[in-house]
PDB file of N, H, CA, C and O in Angstrom:
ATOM      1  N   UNK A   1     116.689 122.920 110.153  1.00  0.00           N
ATOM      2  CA  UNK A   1     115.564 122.113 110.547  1.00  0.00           C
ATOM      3  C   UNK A   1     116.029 121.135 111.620  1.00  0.00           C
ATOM      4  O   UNK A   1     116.999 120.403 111.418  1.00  0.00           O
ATOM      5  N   UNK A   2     115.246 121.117 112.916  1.00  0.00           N
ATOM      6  H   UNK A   2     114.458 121.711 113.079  1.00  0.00           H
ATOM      7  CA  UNK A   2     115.732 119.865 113.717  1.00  0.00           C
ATOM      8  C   UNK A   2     114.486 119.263 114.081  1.00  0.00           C
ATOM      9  O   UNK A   2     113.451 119.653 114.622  1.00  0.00           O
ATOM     10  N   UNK A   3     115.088 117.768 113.428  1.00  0.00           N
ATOM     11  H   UNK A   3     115.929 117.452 112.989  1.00  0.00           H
ATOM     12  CA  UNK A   3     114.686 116.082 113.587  1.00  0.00           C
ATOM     13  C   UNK A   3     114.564 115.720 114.805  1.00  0.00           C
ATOM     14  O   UNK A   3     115.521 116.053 115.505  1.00  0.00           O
ATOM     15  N   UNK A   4     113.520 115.009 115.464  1.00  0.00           N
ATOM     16  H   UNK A   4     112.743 114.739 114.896  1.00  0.00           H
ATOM     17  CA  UNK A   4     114.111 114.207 116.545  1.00  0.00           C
ATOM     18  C   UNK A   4     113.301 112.779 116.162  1.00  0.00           C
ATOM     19  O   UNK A   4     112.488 112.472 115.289  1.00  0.00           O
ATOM     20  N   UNK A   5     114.030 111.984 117.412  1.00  0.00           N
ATOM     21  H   UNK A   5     114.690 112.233 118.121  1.00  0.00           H
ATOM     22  CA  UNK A   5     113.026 110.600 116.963  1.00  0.00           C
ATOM     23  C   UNK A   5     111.693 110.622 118.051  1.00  0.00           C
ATOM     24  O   UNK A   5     111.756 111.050 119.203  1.00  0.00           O
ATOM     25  N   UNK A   6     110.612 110.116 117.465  1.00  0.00           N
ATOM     26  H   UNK A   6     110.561 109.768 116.529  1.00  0.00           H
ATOM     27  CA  UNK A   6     109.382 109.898 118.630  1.00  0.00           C
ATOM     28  C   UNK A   6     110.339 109.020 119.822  1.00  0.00           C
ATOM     29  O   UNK A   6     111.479 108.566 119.923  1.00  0.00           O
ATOM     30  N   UNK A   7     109.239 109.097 120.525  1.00  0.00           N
ATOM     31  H   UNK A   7     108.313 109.465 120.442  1.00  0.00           H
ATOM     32  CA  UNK A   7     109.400 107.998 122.068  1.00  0.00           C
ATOM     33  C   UNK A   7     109.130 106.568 120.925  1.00  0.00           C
ATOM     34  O   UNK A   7     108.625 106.657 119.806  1.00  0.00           O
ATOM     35  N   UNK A   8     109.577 105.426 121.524  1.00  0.00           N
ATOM     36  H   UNK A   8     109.987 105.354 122.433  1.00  0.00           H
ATOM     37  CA  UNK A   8     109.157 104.515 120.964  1.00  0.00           C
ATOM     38  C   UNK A   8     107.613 103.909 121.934  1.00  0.00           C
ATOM     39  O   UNK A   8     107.425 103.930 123.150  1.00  0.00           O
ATOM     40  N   UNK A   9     107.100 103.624 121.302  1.00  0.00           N
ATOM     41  H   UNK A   9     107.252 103.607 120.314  1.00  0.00           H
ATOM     42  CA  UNK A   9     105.445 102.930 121.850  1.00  0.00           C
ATOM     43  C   UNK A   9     104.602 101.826 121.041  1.00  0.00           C
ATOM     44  O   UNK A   9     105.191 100.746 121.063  1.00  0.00           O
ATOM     45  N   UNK A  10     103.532 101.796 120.415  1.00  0.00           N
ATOM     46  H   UNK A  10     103.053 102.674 120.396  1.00  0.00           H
ATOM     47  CA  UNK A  10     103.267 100.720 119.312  1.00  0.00           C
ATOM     48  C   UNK A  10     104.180 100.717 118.330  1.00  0.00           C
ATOM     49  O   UNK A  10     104.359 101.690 117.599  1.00  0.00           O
ATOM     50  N   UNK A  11     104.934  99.434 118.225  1.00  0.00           N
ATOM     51  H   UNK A  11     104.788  98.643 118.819  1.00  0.00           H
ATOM     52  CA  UNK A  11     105.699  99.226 116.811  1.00  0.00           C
ATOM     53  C   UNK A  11     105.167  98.010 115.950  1.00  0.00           C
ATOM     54  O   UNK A  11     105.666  97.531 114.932  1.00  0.00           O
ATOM     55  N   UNK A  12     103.954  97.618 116.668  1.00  0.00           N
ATOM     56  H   UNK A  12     103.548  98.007 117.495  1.00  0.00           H
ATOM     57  CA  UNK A  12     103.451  96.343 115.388  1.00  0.00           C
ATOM     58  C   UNK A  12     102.218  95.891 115.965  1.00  0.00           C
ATOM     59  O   UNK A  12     102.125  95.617 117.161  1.00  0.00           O
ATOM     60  N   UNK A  13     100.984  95.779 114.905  1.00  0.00           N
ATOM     61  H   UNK A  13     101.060  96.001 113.933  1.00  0.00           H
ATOM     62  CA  UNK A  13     100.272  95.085 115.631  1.00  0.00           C
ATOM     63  C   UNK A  13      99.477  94.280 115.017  1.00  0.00           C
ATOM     64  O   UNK A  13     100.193  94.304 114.016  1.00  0.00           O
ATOM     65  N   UNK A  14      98.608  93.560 114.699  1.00  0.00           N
ATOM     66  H   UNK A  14      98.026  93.540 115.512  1.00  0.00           H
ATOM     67  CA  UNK A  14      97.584  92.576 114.238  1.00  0.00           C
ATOM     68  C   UNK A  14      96.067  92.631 114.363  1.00  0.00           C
ATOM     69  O   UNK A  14      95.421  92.910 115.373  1.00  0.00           O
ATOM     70  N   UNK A  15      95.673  92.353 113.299  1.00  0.00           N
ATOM     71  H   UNK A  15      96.198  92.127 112.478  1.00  0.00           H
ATOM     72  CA  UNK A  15      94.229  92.324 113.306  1.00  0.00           C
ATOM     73  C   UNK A  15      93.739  91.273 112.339  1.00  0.00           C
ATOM     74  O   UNK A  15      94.123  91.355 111.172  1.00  0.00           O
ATOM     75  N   UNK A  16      92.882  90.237 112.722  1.00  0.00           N
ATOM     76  H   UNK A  16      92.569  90.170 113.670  1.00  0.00           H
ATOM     77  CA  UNK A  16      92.672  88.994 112.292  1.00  0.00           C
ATOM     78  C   UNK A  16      91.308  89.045 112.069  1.00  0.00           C
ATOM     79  O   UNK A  16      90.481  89.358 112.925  1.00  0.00           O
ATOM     80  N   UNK A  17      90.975  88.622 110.490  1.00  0.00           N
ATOM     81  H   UNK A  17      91.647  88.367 109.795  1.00  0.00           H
ATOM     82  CA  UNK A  17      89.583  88.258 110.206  1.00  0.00           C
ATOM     83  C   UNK A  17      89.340  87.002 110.947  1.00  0.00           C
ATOM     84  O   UNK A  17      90.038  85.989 110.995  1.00  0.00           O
ATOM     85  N   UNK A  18      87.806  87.369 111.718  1.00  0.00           N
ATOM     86  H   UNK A  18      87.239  88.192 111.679  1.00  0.00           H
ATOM     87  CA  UNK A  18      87.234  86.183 111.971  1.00  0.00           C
ATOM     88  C   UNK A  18      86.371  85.042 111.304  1.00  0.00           C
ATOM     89  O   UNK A  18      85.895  84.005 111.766  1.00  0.00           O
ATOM     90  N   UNK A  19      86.346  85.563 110.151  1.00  0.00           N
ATOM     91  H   UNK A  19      86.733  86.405 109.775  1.00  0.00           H
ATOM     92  CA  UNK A  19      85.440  84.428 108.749  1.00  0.00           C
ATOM     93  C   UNK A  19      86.437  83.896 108.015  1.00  0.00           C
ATOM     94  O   UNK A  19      86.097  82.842 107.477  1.00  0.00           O
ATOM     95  N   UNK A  20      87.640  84.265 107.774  1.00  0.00           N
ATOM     96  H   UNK A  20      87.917  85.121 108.211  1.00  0.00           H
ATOM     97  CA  UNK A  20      88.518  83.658 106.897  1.00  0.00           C
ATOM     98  C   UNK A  20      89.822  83.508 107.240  1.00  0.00           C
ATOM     99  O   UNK A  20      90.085  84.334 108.115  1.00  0.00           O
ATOM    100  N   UNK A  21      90.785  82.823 106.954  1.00  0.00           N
ATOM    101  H   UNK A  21      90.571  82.152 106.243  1.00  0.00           H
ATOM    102  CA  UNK A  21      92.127  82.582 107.455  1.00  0.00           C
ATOM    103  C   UNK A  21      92.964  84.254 106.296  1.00  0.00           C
ATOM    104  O   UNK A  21      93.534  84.096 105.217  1.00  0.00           O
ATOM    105  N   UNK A  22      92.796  85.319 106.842  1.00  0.00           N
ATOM    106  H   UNK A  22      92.332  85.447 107.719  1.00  0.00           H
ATOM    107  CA  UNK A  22      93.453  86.243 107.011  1.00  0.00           C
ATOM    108  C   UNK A  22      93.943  87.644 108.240  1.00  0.00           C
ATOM    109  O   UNK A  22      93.419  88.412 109.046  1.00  0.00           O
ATOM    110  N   UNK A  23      94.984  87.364 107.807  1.00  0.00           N
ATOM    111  H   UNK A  23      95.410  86.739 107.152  1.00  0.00           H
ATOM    112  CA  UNK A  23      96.008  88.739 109.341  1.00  0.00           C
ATOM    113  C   UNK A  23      96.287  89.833 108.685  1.00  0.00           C
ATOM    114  O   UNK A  23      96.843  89.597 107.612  1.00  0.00           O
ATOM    115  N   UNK A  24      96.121  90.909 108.906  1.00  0.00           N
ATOM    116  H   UNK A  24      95.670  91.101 109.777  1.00  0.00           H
ATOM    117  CA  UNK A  24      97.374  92.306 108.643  1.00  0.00           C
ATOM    118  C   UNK A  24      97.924  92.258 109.739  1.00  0.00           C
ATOM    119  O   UNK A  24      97.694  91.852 110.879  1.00  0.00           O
ATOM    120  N   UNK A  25      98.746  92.784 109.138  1.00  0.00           N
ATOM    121  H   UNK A  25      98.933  93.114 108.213  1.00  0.00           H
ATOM    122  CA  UNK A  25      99.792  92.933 110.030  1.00  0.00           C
ATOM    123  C   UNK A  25     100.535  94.192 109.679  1.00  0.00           C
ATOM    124  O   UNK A  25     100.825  94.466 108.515  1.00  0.00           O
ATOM    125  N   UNK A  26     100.917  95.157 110.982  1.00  0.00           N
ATOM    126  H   UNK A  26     100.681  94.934 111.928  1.00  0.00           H
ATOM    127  CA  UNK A  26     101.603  96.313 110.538  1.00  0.00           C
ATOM    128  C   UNK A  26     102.548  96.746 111.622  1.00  0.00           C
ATOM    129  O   UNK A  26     102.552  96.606 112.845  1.00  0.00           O
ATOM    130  N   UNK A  27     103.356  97.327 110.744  1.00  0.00           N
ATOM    131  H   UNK A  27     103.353  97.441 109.751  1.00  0.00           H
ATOM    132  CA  UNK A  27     104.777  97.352 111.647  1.00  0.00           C
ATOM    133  C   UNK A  27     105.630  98.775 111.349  1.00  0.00           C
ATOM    134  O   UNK A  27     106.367  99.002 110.389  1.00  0.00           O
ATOM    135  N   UNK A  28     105.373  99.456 112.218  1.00  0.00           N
ATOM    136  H   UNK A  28     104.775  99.272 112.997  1.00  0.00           H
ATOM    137  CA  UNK A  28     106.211 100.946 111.975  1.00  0.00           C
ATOM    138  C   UNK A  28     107.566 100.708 111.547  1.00  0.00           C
ATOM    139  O   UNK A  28     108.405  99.926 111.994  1.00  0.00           O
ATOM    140  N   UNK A  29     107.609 101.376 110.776  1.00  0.00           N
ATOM    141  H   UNK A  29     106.927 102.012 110.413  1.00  0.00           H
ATOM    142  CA  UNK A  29     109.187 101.721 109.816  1.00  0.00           C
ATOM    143  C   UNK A  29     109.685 102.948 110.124  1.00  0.00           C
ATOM    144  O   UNK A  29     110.916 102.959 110.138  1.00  0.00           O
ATOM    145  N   UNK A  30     109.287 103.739 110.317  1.00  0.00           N
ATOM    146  H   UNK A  30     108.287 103.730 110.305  1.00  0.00           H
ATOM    147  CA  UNK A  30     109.934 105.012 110.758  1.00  0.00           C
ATOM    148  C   UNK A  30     108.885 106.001 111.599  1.00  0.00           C
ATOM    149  O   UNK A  30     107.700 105.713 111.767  1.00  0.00           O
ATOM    150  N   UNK A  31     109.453 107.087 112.046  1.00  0.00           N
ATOM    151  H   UNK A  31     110.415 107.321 111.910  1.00  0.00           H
ATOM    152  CA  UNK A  31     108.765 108.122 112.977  1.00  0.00           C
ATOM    153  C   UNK A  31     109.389 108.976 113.350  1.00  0.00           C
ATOM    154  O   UNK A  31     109.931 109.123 114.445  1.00  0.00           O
ATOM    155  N   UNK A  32     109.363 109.864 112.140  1.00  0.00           N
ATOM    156  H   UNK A  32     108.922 109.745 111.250  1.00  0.00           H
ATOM    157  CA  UNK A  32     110.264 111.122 112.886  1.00  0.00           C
ATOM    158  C   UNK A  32     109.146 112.753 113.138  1.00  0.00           C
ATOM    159  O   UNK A  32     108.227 113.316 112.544  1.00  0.00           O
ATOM    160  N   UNK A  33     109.856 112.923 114.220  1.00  0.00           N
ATOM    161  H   UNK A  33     110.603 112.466 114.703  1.00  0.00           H
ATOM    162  CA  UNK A  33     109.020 114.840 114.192  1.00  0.00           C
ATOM    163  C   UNK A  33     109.931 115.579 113.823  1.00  0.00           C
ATOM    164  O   UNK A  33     111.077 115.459 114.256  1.00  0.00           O
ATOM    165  N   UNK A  34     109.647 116.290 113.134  1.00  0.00           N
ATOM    166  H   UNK A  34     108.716 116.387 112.782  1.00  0.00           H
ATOM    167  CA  UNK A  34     110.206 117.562 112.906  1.00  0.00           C
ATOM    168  C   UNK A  34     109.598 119.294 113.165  1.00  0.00           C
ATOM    169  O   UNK A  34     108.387 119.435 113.341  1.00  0.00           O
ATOM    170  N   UNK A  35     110.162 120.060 113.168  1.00  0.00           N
ATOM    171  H   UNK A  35     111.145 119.946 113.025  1.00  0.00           H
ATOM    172  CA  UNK A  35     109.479 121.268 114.026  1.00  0.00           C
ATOM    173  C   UNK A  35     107.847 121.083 113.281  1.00  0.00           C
ATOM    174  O   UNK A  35     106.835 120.843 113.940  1.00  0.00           O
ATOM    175  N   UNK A  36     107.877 121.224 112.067  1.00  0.00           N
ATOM    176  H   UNK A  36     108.699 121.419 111.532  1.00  0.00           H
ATOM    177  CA  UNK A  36     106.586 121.622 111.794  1.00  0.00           C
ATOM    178  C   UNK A  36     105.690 120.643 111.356  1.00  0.00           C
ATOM    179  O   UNK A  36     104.556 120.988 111.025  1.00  0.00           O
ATOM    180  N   UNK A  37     105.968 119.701 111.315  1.00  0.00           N
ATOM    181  H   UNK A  37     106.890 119.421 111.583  1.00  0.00           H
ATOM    182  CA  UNK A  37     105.217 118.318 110.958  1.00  0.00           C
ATOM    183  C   UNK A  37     105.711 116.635 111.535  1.00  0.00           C
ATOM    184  O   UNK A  37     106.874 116.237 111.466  1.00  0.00           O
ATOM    185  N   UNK A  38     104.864 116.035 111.943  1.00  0.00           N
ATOM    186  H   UNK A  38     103.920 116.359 111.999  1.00  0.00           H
ATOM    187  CA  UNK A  38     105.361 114.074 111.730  1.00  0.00           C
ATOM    188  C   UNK A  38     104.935 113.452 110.518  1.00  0.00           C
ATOM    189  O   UNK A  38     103.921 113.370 109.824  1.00  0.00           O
ATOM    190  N   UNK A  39     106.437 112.935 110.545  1.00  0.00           N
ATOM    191  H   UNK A  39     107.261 113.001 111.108  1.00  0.00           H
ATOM    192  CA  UNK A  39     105.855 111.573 109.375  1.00  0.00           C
ATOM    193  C   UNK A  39     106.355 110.410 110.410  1.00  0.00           C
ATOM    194  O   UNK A  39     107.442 110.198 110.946  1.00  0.00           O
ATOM    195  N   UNK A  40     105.215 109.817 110.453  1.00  0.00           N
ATOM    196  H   UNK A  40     104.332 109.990 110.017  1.00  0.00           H
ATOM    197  CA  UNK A  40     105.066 108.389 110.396  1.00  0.00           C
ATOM    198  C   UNK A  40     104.779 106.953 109.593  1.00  0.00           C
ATOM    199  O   UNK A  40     103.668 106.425 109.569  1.00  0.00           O
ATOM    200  N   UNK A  41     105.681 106.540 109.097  1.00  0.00           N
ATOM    201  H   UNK A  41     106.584 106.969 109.116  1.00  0.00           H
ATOM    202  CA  UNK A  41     105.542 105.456 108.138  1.00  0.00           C
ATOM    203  C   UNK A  41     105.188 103.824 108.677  1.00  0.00           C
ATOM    204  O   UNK A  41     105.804 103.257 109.579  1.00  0.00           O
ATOM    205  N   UNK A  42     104.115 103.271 107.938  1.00  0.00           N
ATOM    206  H   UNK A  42     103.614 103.732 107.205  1.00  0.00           H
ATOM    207  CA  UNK A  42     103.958 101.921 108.830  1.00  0.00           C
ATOM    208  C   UNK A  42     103.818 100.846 107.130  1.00  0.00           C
ATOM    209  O   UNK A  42     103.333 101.194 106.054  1.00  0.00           O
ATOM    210  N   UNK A  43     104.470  99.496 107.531  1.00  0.00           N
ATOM    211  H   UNK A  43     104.865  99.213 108.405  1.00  0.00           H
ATOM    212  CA  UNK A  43     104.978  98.836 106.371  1.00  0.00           C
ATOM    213  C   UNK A  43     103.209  97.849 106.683  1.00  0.00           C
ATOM    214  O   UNK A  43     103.137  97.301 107.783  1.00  0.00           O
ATOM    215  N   UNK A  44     102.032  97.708 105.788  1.00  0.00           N
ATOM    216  H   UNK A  44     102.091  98.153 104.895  1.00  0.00           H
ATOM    217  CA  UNK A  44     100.993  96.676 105.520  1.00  0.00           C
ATOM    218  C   UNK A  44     101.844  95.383 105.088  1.00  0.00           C
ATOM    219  O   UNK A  44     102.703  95.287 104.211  1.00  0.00           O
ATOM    220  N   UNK A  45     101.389  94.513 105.888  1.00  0.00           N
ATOM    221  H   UNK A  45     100.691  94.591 106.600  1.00  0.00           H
ATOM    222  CA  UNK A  45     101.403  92.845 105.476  1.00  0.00           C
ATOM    223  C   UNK A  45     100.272  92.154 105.469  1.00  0.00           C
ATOM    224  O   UNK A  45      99.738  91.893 106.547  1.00  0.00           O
ATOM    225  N   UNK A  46      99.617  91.673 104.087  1.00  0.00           N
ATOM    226  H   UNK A  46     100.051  91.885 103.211  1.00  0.00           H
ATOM    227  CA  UNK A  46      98.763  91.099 104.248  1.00  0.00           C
ATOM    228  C   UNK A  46      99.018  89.379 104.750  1.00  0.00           C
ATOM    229  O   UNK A  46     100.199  89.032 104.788  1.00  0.00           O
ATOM    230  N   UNK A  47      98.414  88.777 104.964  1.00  0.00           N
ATOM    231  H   UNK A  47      97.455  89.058 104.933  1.00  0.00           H
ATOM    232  CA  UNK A  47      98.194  87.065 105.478  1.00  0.00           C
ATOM    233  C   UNK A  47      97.124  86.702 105.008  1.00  0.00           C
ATOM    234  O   UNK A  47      96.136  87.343 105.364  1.00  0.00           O
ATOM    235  N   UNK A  48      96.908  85.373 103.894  1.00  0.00           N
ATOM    236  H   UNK A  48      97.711  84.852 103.605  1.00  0.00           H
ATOM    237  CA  UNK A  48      96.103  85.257 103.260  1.00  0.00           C
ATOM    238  C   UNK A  48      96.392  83.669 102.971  1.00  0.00           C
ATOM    239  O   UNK A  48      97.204  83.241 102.150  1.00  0.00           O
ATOM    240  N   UNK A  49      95.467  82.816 103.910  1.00  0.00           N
ATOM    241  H   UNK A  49      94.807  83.163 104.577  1.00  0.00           H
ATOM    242  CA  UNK A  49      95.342  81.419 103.618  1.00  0.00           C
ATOM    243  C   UNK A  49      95.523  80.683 104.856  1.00  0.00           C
ATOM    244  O   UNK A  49      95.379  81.377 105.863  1.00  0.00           O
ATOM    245  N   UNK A  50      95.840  79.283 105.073  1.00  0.00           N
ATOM    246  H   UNK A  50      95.956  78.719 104.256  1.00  0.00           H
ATOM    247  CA  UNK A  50      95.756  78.840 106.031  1.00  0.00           C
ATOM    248  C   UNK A  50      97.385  78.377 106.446  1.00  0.00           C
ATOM    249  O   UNK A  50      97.732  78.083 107.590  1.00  0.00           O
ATOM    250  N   UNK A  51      98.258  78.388 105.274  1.00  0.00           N
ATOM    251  H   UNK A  51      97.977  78.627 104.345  1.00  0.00           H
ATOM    252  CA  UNK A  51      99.587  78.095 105.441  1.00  0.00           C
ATOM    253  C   UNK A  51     100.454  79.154 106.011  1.00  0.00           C
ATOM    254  O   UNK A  51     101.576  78.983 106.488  1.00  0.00           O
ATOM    255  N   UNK A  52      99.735  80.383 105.892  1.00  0.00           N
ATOM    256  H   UNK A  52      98.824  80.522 105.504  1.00  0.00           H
ATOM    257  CA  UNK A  52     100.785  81.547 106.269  1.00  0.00           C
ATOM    258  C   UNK A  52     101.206  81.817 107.938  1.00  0.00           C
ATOM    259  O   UNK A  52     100.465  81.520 108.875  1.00  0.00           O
ATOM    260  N   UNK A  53     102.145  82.251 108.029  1.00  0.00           N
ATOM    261  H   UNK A  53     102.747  82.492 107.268  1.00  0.00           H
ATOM    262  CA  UNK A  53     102.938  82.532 109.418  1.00  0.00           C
ATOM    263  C   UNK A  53     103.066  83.735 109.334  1.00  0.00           C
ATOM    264  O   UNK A  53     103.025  84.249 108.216  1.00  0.00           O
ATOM    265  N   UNK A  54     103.269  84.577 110.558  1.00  0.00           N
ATOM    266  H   UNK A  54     103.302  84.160 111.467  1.00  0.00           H
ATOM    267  CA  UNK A  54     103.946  85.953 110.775  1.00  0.00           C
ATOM    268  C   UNK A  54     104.422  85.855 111.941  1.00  0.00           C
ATOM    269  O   UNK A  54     103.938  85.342 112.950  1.00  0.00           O
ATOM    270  N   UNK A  55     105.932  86.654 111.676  1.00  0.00           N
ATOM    271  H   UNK A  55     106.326  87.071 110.857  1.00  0.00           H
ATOM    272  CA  UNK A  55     106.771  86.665 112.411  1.00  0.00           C
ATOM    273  C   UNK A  55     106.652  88.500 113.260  1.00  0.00           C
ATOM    274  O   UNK A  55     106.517  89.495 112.548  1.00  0.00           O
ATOM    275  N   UNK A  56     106.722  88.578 114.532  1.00  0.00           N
ATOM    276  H   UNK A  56     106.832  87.770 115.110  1.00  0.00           H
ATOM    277  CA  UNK A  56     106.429  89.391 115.038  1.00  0.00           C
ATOM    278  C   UNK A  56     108.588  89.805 115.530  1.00  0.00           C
ATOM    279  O   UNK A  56     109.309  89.312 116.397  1.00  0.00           O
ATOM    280  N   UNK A  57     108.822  90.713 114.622  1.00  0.00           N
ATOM    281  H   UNK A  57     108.236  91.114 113.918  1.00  0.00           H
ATOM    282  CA  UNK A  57     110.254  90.900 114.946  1.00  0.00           C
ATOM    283  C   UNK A  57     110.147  92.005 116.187  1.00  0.00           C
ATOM    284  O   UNK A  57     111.098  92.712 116.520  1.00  0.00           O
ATOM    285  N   UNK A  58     109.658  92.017 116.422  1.00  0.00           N
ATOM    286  H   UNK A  58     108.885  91.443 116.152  1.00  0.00           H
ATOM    287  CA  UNK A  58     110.247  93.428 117.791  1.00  0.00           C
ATOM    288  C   UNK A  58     110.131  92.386 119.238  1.00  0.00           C
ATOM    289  O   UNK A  58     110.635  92.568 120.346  1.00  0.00           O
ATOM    290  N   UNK A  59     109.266  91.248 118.743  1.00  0.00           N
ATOM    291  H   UNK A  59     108.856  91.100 117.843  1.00  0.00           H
ATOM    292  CA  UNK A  59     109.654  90.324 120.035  1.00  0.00           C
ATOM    293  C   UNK A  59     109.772  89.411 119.792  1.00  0.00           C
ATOM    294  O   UNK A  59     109.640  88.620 120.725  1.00  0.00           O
ATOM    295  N   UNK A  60     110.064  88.881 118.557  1.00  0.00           N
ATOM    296  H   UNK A  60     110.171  89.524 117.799  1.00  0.00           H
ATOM    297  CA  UNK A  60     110.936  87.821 118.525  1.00  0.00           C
ATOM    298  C   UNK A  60     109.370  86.602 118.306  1.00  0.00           C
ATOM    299  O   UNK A  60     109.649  85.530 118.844  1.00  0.00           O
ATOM    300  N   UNK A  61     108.127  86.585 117.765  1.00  0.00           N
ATOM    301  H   UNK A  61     107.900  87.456 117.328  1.00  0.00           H
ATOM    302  CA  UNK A  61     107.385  85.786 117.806  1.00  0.00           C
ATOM    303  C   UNK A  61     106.891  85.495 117.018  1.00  0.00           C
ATOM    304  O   UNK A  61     106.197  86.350 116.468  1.00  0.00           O
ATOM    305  N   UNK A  62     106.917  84.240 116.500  1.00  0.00           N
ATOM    306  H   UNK A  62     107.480  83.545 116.947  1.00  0.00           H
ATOM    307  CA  UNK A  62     105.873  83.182 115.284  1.00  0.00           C
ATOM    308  C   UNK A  62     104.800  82.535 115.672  1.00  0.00           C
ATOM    309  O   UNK A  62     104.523  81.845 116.654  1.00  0.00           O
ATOM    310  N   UNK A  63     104.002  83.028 114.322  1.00  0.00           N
ATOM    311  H   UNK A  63     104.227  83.588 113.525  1.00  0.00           H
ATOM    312  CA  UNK A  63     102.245  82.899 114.612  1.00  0.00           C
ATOM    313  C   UNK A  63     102.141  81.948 113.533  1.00  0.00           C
ATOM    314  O   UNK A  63     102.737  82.288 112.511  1.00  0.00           O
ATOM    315  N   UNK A  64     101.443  80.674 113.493  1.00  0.00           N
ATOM    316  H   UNK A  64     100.958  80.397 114.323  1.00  0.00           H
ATOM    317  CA  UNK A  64     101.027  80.319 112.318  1.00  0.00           C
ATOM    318  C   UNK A  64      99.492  80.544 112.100  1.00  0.00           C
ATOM    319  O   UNK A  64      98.926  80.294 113.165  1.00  0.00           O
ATOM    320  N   UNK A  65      98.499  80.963 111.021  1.00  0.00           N
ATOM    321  H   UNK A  65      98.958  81.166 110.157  1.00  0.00           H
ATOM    322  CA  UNK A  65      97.139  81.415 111.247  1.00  0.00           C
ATOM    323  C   UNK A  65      96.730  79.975 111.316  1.00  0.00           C
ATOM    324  O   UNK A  65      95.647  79.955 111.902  1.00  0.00           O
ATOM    325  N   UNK A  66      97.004  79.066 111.069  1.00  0.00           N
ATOM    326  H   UNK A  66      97.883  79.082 110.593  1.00  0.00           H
ATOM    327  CA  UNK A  66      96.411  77.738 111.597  1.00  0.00           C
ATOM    328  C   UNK A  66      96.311  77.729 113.118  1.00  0.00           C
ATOM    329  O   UNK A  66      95.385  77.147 113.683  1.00  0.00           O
ATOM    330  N   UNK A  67      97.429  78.486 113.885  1.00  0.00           N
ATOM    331  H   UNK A  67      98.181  78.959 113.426  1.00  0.00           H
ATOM    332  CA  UNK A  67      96.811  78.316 115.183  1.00  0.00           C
ATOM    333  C   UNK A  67      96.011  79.247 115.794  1.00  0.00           C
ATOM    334  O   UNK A  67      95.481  79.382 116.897  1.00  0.00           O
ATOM    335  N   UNK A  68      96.075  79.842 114.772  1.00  0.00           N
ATOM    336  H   UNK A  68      96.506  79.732 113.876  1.00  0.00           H
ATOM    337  CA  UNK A  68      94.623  81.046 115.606  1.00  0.00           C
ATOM    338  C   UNK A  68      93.513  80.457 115.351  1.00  0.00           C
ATOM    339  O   UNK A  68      92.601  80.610 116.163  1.00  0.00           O
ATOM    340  N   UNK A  69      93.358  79.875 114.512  1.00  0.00           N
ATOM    341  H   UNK A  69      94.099  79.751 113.852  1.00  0.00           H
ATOM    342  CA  UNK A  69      91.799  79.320 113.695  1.00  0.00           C
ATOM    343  C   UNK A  69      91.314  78.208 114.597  1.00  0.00           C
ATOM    344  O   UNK A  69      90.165  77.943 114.953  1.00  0.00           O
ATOM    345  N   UNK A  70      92.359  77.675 114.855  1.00  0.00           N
ATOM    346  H   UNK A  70      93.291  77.890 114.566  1.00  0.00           H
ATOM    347  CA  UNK A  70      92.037  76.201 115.502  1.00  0.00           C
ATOM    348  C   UNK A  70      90.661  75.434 116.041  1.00  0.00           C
ATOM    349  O   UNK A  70      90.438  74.227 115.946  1.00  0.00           O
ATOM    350  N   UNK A  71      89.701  76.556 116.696  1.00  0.00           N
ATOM    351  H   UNK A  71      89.883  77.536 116.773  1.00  0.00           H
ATOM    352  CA  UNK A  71      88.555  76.563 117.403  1.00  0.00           C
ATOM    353  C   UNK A  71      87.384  77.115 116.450  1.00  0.00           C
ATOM    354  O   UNK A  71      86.178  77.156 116.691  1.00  0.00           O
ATOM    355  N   UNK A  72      88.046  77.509 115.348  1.00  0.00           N
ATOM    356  H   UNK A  72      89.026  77.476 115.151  1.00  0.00           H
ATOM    357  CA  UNK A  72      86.792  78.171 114.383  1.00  0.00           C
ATOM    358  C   UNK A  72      86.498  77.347 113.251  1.00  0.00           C
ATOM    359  O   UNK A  72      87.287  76.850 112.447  1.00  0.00           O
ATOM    360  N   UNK A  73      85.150  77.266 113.305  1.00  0.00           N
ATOM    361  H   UNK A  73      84.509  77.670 113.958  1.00  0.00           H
ATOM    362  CA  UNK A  73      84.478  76.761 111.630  1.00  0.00           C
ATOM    363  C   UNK A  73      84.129  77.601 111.183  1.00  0.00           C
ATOM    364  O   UNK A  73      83.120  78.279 111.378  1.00  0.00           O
ATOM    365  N   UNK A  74      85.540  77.729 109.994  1.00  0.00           N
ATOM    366  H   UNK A  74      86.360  77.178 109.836  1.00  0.00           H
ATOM    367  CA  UNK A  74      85.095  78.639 108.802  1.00  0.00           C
ATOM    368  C   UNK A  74      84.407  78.534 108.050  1.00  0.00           C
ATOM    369  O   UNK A  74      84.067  79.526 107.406  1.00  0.00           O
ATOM    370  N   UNK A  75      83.779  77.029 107.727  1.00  0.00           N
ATOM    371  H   UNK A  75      84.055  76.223 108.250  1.00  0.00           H
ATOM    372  CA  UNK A  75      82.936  76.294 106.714  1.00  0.00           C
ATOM    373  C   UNK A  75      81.458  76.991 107.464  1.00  0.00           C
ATOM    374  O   UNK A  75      80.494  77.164 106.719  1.00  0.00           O
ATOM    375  N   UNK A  76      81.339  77.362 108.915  1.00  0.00           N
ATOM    376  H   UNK A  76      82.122  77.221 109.520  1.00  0.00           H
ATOM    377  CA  UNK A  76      79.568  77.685 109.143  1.00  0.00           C
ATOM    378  C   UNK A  76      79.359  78.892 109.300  1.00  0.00           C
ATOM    379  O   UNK A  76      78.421  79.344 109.956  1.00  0.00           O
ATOM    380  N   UNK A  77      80.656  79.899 108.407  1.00  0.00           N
ATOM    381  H   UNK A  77      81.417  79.531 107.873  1.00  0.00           H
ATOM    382  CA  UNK A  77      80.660  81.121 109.001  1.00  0.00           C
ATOM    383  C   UNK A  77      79.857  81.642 107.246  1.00  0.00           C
ATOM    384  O   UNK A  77      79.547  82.814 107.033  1.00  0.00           O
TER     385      UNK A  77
END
């Protein structure tokens, strides 16, 4: 059987509720082809509250969801 690795391309990305202080967040863990099939594995992180941070490791970046919110009233949503 021969393995190879994908090209590398999306390795993480985010999607943010706009009514509540929550992020997923997802981040490929593996990606291999093999002749007759891919597996692609991606690790779910949920973010849930107003204290939480995510750290974006493939570039090195910290989010706190307090600063995404900053401009939103969640109280009139």
């Amino acid at each position: 059987m021969m393995v190879v690795a994908a090209p590398p391309e999306l390795q993480e990305y985010l999607l943010i509720d706009q009514s509540r202080y929550f992020f997923e967040h997802d981040q490929k863990v593996g990606d291999l082809v093999e002749i007759r099939c891919a597996v692609r594995q991606w690790l779910l992180t949920e973010l849930i509250g107003e204290n939480a941070e995510i750290t974006f490791s493939f570039i090195g970046l910290k989010i706190k969801l307090t600063e995404r919110y900053k401009r939103v009233d969640l109280a009139a949503l």
